[in-house]
N, C-alpha and C positions, 0 to 999 in steps of 0.2 A: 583538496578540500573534502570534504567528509558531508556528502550527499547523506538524506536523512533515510532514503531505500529506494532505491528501484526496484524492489517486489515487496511493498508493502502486503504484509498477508492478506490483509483483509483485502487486496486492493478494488477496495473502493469503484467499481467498477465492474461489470459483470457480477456482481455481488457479490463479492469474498467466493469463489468458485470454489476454490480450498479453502475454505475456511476452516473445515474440519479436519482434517488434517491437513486493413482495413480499407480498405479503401472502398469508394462508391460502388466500384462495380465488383460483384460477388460474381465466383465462377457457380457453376452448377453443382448441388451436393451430390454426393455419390449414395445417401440413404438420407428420410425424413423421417422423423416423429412424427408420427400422424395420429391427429387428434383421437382417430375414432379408434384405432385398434392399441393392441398393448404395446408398450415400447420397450425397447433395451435400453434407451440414452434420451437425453433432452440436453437441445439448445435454445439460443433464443430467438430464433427464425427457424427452428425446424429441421434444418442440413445436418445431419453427422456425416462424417466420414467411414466410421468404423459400423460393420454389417453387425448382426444381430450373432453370427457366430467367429467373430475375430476371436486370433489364437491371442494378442496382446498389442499392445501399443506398438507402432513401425518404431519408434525411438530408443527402445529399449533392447537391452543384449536378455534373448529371453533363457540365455545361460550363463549368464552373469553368476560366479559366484562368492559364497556365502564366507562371513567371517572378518575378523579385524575391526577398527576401533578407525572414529570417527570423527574430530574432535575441530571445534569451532569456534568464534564469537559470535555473537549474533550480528548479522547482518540487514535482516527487519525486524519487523515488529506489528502487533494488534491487538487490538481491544487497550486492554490495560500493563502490556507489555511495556519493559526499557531494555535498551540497549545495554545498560549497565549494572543493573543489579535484579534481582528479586527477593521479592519474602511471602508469595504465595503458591501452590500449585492449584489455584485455582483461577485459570487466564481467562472466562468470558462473563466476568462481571467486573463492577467498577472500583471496587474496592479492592487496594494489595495491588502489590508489581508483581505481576504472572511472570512465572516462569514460562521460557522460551522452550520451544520444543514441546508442548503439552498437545498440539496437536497430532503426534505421532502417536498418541496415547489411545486416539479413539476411533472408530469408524462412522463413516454418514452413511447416509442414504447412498449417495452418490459420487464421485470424483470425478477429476477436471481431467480430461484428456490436452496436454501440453501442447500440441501442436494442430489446435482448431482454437478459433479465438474463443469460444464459451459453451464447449460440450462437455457435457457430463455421462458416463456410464456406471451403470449400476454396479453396487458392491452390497450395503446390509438389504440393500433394496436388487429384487433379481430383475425388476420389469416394475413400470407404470402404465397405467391406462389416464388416457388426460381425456376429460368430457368435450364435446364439440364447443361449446363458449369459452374451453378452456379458464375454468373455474375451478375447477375440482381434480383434482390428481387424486387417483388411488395404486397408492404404492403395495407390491406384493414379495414380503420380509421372504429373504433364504431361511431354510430351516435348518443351517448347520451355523448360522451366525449367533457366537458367543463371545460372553465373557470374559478375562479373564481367571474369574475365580472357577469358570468353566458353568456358569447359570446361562440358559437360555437369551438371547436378545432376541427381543419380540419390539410387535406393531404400539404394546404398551410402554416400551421404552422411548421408544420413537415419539411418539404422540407426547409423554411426559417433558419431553425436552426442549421441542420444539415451543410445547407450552408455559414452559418456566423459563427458557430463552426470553419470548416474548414478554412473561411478565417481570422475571426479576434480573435478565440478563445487562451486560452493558451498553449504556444509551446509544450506541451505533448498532448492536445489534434490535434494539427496539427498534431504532427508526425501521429498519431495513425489512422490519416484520409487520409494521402496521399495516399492510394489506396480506395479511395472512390472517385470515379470523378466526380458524379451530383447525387442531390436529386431533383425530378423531382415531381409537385404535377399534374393530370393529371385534377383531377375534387377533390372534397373536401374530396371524400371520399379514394381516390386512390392516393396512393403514390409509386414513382418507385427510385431506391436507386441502380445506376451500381458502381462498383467497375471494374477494370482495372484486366486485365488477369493476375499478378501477385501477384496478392491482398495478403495477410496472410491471413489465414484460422479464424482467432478472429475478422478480421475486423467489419466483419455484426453483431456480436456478440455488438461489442464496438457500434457499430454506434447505433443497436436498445435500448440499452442500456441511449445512452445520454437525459438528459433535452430537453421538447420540449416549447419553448419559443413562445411568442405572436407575429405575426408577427405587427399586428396593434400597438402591445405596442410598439414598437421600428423602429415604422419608424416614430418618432417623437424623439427619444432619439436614442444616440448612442449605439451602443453593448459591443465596446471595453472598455467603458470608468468605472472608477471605481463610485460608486456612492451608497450612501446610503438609495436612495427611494428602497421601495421593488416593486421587479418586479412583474407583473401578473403571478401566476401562475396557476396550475392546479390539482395540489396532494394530499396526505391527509390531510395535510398542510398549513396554512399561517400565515406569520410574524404576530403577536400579538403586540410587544412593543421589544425595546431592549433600547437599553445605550452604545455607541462602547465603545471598549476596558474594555467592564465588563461584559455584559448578555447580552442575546437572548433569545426571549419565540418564541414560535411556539405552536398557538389552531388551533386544531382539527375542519376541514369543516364538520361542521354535516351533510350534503346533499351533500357529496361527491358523483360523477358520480358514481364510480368506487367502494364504499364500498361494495357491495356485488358480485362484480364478483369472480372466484377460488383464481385468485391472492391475493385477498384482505382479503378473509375471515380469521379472527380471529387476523388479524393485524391491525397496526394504532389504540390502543386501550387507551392511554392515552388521553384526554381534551387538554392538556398543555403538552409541554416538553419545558424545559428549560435549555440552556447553561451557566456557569461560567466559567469565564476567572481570572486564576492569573498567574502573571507573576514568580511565585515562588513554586516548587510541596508541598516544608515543607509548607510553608505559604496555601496552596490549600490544605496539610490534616487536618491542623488545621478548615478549614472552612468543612470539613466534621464531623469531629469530633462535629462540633457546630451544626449540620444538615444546614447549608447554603445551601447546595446538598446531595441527596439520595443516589446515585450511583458513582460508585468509582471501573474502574481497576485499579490494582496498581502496578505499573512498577519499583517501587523501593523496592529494597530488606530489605535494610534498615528497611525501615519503616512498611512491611509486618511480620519482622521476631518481630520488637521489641518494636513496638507501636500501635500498635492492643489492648491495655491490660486497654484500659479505659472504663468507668462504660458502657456504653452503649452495649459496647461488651460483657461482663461479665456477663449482667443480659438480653442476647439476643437478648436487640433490635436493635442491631446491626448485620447482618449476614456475614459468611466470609463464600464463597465458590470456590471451586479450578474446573473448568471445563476443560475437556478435549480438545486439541485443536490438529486436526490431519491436518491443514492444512499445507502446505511448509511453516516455518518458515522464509524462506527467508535468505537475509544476512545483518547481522549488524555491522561496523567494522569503523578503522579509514582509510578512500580513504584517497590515497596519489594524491597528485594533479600533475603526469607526466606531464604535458605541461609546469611545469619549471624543468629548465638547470640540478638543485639540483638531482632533485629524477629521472632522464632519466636513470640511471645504475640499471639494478633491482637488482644486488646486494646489490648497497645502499639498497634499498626497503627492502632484504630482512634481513639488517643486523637488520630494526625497529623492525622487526616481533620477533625476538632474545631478545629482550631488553622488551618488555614487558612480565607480570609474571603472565600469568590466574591464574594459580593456587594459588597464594597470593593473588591476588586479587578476587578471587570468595569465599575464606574462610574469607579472612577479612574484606572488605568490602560489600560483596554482602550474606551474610551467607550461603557460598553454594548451592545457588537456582539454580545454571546455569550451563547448560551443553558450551563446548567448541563449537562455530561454525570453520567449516572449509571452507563452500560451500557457493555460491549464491542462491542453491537451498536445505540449508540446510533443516531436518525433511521430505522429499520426495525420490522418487526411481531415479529421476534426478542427484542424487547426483554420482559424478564420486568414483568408489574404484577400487582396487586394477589394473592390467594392464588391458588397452583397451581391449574391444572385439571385434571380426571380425567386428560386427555392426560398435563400432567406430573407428574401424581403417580402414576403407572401407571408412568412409567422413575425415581422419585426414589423410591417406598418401598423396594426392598430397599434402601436405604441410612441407610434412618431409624435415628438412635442412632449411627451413624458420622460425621455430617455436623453442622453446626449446626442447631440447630431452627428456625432462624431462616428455613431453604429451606423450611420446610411452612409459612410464613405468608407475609405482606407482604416482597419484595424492601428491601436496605436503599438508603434512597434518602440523599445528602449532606445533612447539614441545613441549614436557611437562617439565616445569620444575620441580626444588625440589621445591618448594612453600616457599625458602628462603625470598622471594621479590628479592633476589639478587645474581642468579645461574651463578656464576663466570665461569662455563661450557660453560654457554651459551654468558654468555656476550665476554667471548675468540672466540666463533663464528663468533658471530656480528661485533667483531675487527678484524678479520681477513678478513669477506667480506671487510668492509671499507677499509681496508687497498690492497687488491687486485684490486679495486675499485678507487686506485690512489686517497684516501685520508688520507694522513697523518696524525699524530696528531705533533702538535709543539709549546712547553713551555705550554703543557696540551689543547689546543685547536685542534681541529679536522679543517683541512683546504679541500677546495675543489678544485679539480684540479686547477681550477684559482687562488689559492694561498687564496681567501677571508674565513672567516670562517663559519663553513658548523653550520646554526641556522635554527630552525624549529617552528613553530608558528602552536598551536593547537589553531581551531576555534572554539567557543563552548556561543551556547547561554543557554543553559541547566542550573542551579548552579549547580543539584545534581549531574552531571558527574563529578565534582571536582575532586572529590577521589580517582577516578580510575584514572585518569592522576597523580598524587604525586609518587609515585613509577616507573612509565611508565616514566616519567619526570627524575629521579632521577638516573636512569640507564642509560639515556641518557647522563647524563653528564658525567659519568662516563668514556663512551665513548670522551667525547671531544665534545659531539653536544651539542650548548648554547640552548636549548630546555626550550620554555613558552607556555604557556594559557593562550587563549585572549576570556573572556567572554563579551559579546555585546547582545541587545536588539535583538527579536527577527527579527522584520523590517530590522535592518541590516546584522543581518545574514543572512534572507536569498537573499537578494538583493547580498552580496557576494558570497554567496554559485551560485546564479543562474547565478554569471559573473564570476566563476571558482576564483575570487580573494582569495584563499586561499592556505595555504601549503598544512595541513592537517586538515580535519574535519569529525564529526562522522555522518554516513547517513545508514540510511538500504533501500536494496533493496528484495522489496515485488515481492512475485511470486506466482501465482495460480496453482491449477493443472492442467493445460493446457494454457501454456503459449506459445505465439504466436511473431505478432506483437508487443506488449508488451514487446519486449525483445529489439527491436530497440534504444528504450529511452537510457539504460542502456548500450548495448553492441556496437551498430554500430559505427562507424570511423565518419559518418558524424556528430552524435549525440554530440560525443567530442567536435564540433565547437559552437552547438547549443545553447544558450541564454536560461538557465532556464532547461534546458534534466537533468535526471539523471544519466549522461556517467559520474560521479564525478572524477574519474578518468582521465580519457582521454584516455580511450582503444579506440586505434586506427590502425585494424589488418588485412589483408587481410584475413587470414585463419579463425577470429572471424567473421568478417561478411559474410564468406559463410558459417560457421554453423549457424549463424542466420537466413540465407534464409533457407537452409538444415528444421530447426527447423520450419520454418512459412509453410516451403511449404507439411510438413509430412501429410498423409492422414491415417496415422493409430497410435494411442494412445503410442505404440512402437517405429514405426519412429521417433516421438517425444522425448520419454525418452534417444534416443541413440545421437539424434540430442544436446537434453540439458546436456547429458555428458561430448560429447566432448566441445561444450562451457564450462563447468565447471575446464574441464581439461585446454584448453588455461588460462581462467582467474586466477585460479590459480597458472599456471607455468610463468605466466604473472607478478605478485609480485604485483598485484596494491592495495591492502591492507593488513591493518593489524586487522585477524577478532577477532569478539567478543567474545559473549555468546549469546544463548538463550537457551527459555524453553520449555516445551511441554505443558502446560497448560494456565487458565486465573487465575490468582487471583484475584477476586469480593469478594467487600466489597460493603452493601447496607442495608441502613435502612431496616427492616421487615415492607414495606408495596406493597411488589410487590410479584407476583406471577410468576409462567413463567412452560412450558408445561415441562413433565417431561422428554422426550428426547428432547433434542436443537438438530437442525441440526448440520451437519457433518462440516462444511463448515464456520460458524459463529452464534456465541454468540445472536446475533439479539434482543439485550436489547433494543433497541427503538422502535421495531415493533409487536414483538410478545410476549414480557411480556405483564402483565397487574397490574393495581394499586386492589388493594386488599382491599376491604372494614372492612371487616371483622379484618384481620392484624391490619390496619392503627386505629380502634379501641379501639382492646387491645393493641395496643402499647401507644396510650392515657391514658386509661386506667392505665398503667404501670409509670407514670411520677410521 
């Protein structure tokens, strides 16, 4: 099955940490951010692990070396990214399919240390000083951070971007910046960065995080506009050559500022990486199989369980490995799209939930790869079970009588069926909500209050999702609902998906371990309204978006967890989809010419940064032809 990412970039969550390029109980940090003196790093509670003089990341080989060619499909995606093609290099506005990879092009303030759930250490930025209300950050720019046409990056670059971000960037980075009110450059070296008294506790995080963009480069050219010239940048990174709607190459700045700072060491170690684009995943394994591309997650079960078995594999030089993934899976499912008339009853909603058959469907089509999701914070301790605790019934009562009752008891969990494809148990369920629900069925069609007939339009730019809608589809009619699948180009999908024009369509929502602001996109009332958000749904709740504030405003890792409970618990008893599956692992498939350190961070896979191309490998796999 073709999961839509497990690292979505942005993810949504800790605030796109990279964007630029858990449990209750927290052990003790080994170093804190402290409001009052200057910092090297920032989290969102304060812990780093790494001291103000670390030589580099524990994760990394910090003699990893340098050289050979990189080459991929995309496996996430952000902002205004697809999976499948592009025709912009310009990825943080709304407009144009951004090219993938664009964030290797430039440097932040700050980057994500992989193996803490949400630190940042300094790269264009060498130290912050955060005010005691922690309001105001004043970041102090390196003075060897540049360019690449080799121009200075200054506090005026910074400030420029942060503030065209905010104003003309795309609508998931606006939300995420609404409590960021001025980026301020004092002199080139000095930049001051307030946030608004109610800011979310990720904001600073997301902000240090973003692309810092040329301010001279673009005050000749627009920001918003889409556009194919590559921009200046600054990162390990620059455009090489591409071809829209086929490849991206990105070589290696040999005289990058930044190559040997902590941040940097033993990453950024390929010459060349390289992106392919096919607009079809069978057609895209065939082009691995031919080596077209090295590297390969594979999100289709399908094809992991039962085409893996060609020569290449067999005699090695092909490698398949399963890594561990202990981040929040997130939630993957089909949103129902409540802002129409149809799906307003969450009955209806929940009679869809009935009608589809995990269990058939993870054994026959998926070959049992997939565990059931239930949650938006599925594979984390976020995850709502069994009745509330004092915690979240202390932020869910004044809501009692407004919400369903359903939130002061047991979370609702998918039901299991008999793995018939066609659990006549359940589908007597799902007939009877509809039928409570004040839709009849009449000369075998299913009618909706208005008498019209009650039709459903799955939206799916995917092909390999086919599958798993036939049966899902099939049981629909059964019920009386005239139920189809409408496959379309990627451009169009999501042009619809960003203007709600849809019944129902598949989308996952990515979530970090410390998710914040981040949770706005997805949950808030306003978001529902918002051009491009991923409220897919239309959750639109007074008691959701005080736990959302509840959630942004927690100042200890616990607050947190009880805060994203009871959000789990509303959205659930809420009916606004129908979840999926996921896994706890990556399956990687990749030519034997790459190496990579022997524990990978906690956090993410980090196949473009901290592998390396393998001489010796790349060799004997010659060798071997």
């Amino acid at each position: 099955m073709a999961l839509l990412s497990r690292r979505h970039v942005l993810e949504l969550g800790a605030g796109a940490l990279g964007a630029g390029v858990v449990g209750v109980a927290v052990p003790q940090p080994a170093f804190a951010a402290d409001a009052s003196s200057e910092a090297h790093g920032i989290s969102a509670f304060g812990d780093l692990k790494y001291p103000a003089d670390f030589a580099h990341f524990d994760y990394v080989n910090p003699a990893a070396p340098k050289g050979g060619t990189f080459s991929l499909i995309p496996s996430v995606r952000a902002y205004n990214q697809s999976f499948f093609t592009f025709n912009s290099l310009n990825a943080y506005v709304l407009k144009g399919e951004g090219a993938q990879g664009m964030d290797l092009t430039f440097a932040a303030l700050m980057v994500r240390a992989d193996d803490e759930p949400d630190a940042l250490y300094g790269l264009a930025a060498k130290s912050v000083l955060i005010s005691p209300d922690k309001l105001t950050y004043r970041f102090s720019m390196r003075p060897e951070a540049r360019f690449h046409d080799g121009s200075k990056l200054t506090a005026h670059d910074a400030a420029f971007s942060l503030t065209a971000l905010k104003e003309k960037g795309h609508p998931l980075i606006v939300v995420q910046l609404r409590d960021m009110v001025k980026a301020e450059a004092v002199d080139d070296a000095t930049l001051i960065v307030t946030f608004s008294p109610n800011r979310a506790r990720d904001v600073p995080l997301y902000t240090a995080g973003l692309p810092i963009f040329s301010k001279a480069y673009y005050a000749t050219r627009p920001f918003e506009e889409s556009s194919l010239d590559a921009p200046l940048g600054s990162g390990p990174y620059k455009v090489r050559r591409f071809e829209a709607n086929r490849f991206i190459e990105f070589e290696r700045v040999k005289d990058w500022w930044a190559a040997d700072l902590p941040v940097s060491r033993g990453s950024f170690n390929y010459d060349v990486i390289r992106y392919e684009f096919y607009r079809d995943r069978d057609v895209a394994f065939e082009g691995f199989t031919g080596k077209n591309y090295l590297y390969r997650e594979e999100f289709t079960s399908r094809i992991w369980a039962t085409r893996y078995d060609f020569p290449a594999v067999k005699d090695g030089r092909v490698r398949r490995e399963l890594v561990p993934d202990e981040t929040p899976s997130g939630g993957q499912g089909w949103f129902i799209n409540t802002r129409r008339d149809k799906f307003k009853d969450p009955r209806v909603r929940e009679a869809l939930t009935y009608a589809f058959d995990f269990e058939w469907t993870n054994k026959t089509v998926m070959y049992g790869a997939y565990a059931r999701t239930c949650s938006p914070f599925q594979n984390s301790d976020m995850v709502a079970n069994g009745p509330p605790s004092p915690e979240e019934l202390k932020l869910l009562e004044p809501f009692r009588g407004q919400v369903p009752d359903e939130v002061f008891h047991e979370p609702f969990v998918p039901p299991v069926s008999d793995g018939s494809g066609q659990d006549r148990a359940l589908l007597r369920k799902a007939q009877q909500l509809l039928q409570d629900a004040g839709l009849p069925v009449k000369d075998g069609k299913r009618l909706l209050p208005n008498g019209e007939p009650f039709a459903i339009e799955f939206l799916l730019d995917e092909p390999s999702f086919q599958p798993h809608h036939s049966t899902f589809i099939k049981n629909l009619g059964l019920l009386g609902i005239n139920a189809s699948l409408r496959l379309i180009d990627a451009v169009q999908f999501r042009a619809r998906v960003e203007d709600f024009d849809f019944d129902i369509t598949v989308e996952r929502l990515s979530m970090s371990a410390t998710p914040g602001d981040s949770l706005r996109p997805y949950f808030a009332s306003k978001e529902a309204a918002t051009k491009g958000s991923y409220n897919f749904a239309g959750v639109a709740s007074p008691a959701m978006d005080a736990m959302v504030a509840k959630a942004i405003a927690a100042e200890t890792r616990a607050e947190l967890t009880f805060a994203c409970r009871a959000i789990d618990r509303l959205f659930r008893a809420g009916r606004y989809w129908i979840p999926q599956w996921y896994r706890s692992n990556h399956p990687l498939a990749y030519w034997d010419v790459f190496s990579h350190p022997a524990s990978l961070p906690r956090y993410a896979v980090d196949e473009r940064t901290i592998w390396w191309y393998d001489a010796a490998k790349a060799a004997k796999l010659d060798q071997a032809k």
